[in-house]
N, C-alpha and C positions, 0 to 999 in steps of 0.2 A: 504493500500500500504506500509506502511510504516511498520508493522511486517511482510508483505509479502517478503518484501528488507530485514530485521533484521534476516529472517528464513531462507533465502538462503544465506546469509555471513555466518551465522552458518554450512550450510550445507559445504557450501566451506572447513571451517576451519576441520570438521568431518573429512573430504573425506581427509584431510592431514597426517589425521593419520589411519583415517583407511585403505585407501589403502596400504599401506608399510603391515599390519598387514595382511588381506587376502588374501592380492598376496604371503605371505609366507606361509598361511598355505594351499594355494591351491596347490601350487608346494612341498609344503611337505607333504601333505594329500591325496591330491585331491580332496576334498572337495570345491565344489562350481564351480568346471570346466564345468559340464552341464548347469550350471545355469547362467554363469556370462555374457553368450552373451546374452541370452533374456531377462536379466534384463536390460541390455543396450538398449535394442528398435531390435537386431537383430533375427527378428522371420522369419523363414523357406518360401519358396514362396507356398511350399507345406502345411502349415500351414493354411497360411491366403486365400487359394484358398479355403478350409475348411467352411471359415466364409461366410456361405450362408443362407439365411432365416430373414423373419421377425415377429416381431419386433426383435432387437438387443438388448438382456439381457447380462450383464456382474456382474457376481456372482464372490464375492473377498473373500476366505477363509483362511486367512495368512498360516495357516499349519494344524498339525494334528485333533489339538482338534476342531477349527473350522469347518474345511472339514466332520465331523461328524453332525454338523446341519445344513451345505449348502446339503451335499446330499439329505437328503428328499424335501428340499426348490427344490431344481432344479428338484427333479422327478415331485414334484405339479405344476411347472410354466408348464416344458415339457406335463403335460396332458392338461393345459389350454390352450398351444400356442405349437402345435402338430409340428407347421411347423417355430417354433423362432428359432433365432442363440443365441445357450446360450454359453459363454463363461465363464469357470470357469479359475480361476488363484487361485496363491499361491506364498506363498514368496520362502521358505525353501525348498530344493528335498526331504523331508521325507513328506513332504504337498503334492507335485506333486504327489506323488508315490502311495498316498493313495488315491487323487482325484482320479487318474482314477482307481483306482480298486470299491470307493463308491459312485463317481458323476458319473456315468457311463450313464447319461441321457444328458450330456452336448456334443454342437456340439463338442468344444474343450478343450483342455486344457493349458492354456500360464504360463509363472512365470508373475507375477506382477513386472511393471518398476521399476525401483530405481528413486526416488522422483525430478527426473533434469528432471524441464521444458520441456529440446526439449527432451530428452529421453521421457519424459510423453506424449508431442505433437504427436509422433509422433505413436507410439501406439494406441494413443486414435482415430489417424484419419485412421489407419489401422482396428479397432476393429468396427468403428462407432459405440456407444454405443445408442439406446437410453434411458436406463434408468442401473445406478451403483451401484450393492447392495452392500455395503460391510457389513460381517456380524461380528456382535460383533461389540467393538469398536475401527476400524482399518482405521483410519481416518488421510490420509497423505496430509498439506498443498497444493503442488502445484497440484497434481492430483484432487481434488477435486475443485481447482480453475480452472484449465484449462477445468474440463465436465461442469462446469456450463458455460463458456463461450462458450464452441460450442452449448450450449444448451442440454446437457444431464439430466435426472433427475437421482435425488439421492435417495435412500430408504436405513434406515441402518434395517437390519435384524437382528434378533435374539442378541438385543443390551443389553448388561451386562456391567457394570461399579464396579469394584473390589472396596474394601475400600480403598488398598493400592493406586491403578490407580485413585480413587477419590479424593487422597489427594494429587496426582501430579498434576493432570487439575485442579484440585481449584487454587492452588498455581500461576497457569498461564492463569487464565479465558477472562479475557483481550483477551489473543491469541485463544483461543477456541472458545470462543462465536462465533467470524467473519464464523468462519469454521462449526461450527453448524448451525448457520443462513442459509447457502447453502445448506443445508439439505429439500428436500419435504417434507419426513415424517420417522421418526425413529418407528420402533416396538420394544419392549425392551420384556424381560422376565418376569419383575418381575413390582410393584409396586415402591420399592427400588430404582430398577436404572432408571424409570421414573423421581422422583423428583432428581436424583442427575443429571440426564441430565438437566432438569429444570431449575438446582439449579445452574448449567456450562452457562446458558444464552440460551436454545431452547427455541423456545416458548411453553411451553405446550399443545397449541392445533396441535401441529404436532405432538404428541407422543401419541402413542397406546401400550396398556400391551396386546400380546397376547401369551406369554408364550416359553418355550424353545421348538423349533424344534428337537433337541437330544436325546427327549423322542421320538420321530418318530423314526430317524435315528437309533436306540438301537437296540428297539420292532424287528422294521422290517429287521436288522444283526442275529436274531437268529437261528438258522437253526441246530439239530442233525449231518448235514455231517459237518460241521465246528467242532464240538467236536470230530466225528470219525477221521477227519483228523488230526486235534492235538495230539489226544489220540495215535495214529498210529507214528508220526513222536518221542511223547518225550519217547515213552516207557509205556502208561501208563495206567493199568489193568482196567476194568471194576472193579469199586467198589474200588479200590485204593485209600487209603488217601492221599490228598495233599492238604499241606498250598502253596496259591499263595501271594507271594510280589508283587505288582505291581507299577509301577511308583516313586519307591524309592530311598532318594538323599541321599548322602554322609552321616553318622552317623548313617541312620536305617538300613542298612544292619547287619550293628552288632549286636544290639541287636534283629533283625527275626535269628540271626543263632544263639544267646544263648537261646530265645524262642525255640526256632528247637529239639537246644540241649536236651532241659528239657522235649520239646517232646516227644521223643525219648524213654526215660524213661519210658514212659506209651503207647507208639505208637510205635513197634522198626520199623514198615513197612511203616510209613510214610514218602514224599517224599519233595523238597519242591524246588519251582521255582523260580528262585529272578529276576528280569526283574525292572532295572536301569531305571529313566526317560530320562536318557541320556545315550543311547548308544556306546554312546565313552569313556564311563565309563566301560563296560562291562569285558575290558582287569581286571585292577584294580579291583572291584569287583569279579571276581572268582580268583585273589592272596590272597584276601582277605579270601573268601570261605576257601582255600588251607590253610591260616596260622591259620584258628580259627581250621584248623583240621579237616576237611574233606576232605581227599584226593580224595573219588569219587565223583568228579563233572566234572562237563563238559558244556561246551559253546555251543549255540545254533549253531551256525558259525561253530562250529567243524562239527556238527551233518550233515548240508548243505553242507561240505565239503567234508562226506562219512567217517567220522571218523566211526566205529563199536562201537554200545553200549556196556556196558559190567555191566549194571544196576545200575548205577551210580544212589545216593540217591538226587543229589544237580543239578539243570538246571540253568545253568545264561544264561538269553535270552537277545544275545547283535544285532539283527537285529530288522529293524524294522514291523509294521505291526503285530505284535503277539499278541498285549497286549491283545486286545477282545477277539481273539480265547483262549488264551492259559487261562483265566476267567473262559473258560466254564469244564476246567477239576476239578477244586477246591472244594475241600471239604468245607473249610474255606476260608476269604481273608484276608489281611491287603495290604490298598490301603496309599501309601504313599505321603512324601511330607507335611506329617500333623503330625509325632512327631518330627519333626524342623518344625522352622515358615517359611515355604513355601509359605503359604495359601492353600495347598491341593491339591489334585486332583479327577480328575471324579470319584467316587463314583458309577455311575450310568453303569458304562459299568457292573459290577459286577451283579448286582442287577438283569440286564435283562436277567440275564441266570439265576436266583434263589438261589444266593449267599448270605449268609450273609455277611457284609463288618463291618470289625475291621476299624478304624483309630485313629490317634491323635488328639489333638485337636486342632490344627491349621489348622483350613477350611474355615478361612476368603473370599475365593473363590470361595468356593462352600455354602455358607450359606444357599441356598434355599433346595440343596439335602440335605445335611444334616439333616434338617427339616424332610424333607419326610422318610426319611430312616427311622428317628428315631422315629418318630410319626408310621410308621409300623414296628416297632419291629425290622426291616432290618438292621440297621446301629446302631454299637457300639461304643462310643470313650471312648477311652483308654489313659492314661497318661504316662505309660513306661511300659517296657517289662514283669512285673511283672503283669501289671492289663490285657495285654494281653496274657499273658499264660493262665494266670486263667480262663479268658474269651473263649477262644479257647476250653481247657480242659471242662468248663460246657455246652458248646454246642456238645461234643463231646458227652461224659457221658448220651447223652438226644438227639439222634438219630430224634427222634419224632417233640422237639423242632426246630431245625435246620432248618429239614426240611420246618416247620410251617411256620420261620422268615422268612428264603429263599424265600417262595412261595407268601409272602404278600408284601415281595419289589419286586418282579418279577410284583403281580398285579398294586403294586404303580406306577411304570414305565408304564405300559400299560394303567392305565387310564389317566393315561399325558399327551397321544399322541393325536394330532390336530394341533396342535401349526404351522408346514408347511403349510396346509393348508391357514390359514388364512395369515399368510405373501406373500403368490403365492395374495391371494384374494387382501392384500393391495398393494404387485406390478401392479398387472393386472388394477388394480383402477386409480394409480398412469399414465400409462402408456395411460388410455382411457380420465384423464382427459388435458394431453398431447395435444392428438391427437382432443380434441375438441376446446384446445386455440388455436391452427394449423391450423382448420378450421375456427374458428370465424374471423383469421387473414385478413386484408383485400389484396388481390391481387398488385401486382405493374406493 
């Protein structure tokens, strides 16, 4: 009770400053205007008239990256309980936008409350949950206190614990433990983030390793018209070279367009796509493009806008939803986030269309792909722009090889895939042993 009291003054005091701050940039953005009423608890009547079927699953994917390993989780629950209400949420409208284009098995789709009590309350008795998966580790105090008190069960899915995010919950284990303890049962990915949950106060016999869900979700996004369609929208030839950037922060941009540059050199027909992990970057990044000196570039926003191509060598992809498809036209990749200490990013979206993936080495994040990539010949890391020219250049030079590496992380990803399954298997477990303490209950 008493860090339960200490985490809502805190929230109080947040909410003093944050409010002033997102009520400016929504009236100067607009950003957050579709979102800010059903974060508050006000959700549609046509909505929740929606929320029919039982049992009642609520599947929590804060945003993009997650929403990649809840979608196949929800197709598996959706084939076990043909006739359940699954409700998927999300925090962020780049999360929402993507659920429903890949949770597309779920009855619905809501934002996830903002962490106030009665905003929590009242959601939750709108949704009636019986069982809460939140996937990864997105695990909010009063939410999680108030399904254990109506009696919801909790299952975390597809649970990963960063090193950087392990040295924050350590730091505050005290407050963690209480909220882990409400936990039925966690599924983690890895070995790894089993003992570091452990290590936060679960009890280890509620944790089960059975692997990332997102080698599902990958596999089964690949699809030939998803490449024709790209290929068709940025201009880009059958057999056409192009390095893809993908999910890159402030600092690599520069050096993919002096790699580019040196390219060039030896490639004059090659093409190359830069795709910012934050899209509100995108402005700034093709200024960027423009001052190193390529004047033919152009924005993806342009192209949706009906600008006319005019063969422009340079793509900066500033919407969202592309990153996967636009993977699949690459010759080469460099996935960023990882030549700055980011900790990385997915690696693996590359991979499942037969890429080889460049990165840095800052993948504190992804340490498990990593592994795999590199153990299949798939994944290179590289330390600055020099080791990846070079890199680039000898897979180039070696046609044969490329394609070799490509096709052995394509199979690494594909033999991965199970991992949904068995989380649907340990929700469905969760939810039958529910429903037998229900029944042993004695009548009144």
């Amino acid at each position: 009770l008493f860090w339960s009291g200490l985490y809502n003054v805190l929230l109080i005091v947040a909410a003093v400053f944050a409010v002033p701050f997102y009520g400016a940039k929504m009236l100067l953005t607009g950003k957050y205007r579709r979102s800010i009423g059903p974060k508050f608890g006000r959700l549609s009547p046509v909505l929740a008239s929606l929320m029919r079927g039982e049992p009642r699953i609520w599947v929590h994917a804060v945003s993009v990256g997650e929403v990649t390993a809840a979608a196949p989780i929800v197709a598996a629950l959706r084939s076990r309980f043909p006739g359940a209400c699954i409700v998927v949420s999300t925090s962020p409208e780049t999360g929402q936008q993507m659920a429903r284009q890949l949770a597309t098995d779920a009855t619905v789709h809501i934002y996830y409350p903002l962490d106030i009590p009665c905003v929590v309350r009242k959601v939750i008795d709108l949704v009636r949950p019986d069982v809460f998966v939140p996937v990864e580790t997105e695990l909010w105090p009063n939410f999680i206190r108030l399904c254990r008190a109506r009696g919801t069960r909790i299952v975390m899915a597809n649970g990963r614990i960063s090193p950087r995010s392990f040295r924050r919950y350590r730091a505050t284990r005290f407050f963690w433990k209480e909220i882990l303890a409400a936990l039925d049962e966690a599924g983690v990915i890895s070995q790894t983030d089993a003992e570091r949950l452990a290590a936060l106060g679960m009890p280890p016999s509620r944790i089960q390793v059975l692997g990332n869900a997102k080698y599902d979700g990958l596999a089964a996004r690949v699809f030939p018209e998803l490449e024709l369609e790209s290929a068709g929208r940025l201009g880009i030839e059958p057999g056409e070279g192009v390095l893809v950037a993908g999910s890159t922060h402030e600092g690599e941009e520069s050096v993919i367009l002096e790699v580019y540059r040196r390219l060039l050199e030896h490639r004059p027909d090659f093409k190359l796509i830069l795709i910012p992990r934050h899209i509100e970057r995108g402005e700034a990044v093709a200024e960027l493009v423009h001052r190193t000196g390529f004047s033919d570039a152009i924005r993806m926003s342009e192209i949706r806008a009906g600008r006319s191509r005019r063969g422009e060598r340079v793509v900066v992809v500033d919407v969202i939803g592309e990153l996967f498809k636009v993977y699949s036209l690459a010759t080469v990749v460099f996935c960023g986030g990882s030549l700055v200490p980011k900790g990385g990013q997915n690696i693996l979206e590359a991979a499942a269309w037969g890429k080889v993936v460049f990165h840095g080495p800052h993948m504190e994040d992804f340490r498990d792909e990593r592994v795999l990539l590199e153990e299949a010949g798939a994944g290179i890391t590289v330390r600055d722009g020099d080791e990846l020219f070079t890199g680039i250049r000898a897979l180039l030079d070696d046609p044969d090889l490329l394609r070799t590496k490509g096709e052995a992380g394509r199979r690494a990803v594909a033999a991965n895939r199970g991992a949904a399954g068995r989380y649907a298997a340990l929700i469905a477990d969760v939810l039958r042993r529910a429903q037998c303490d229900c029944a042993e209950k004695p009548s009144h």
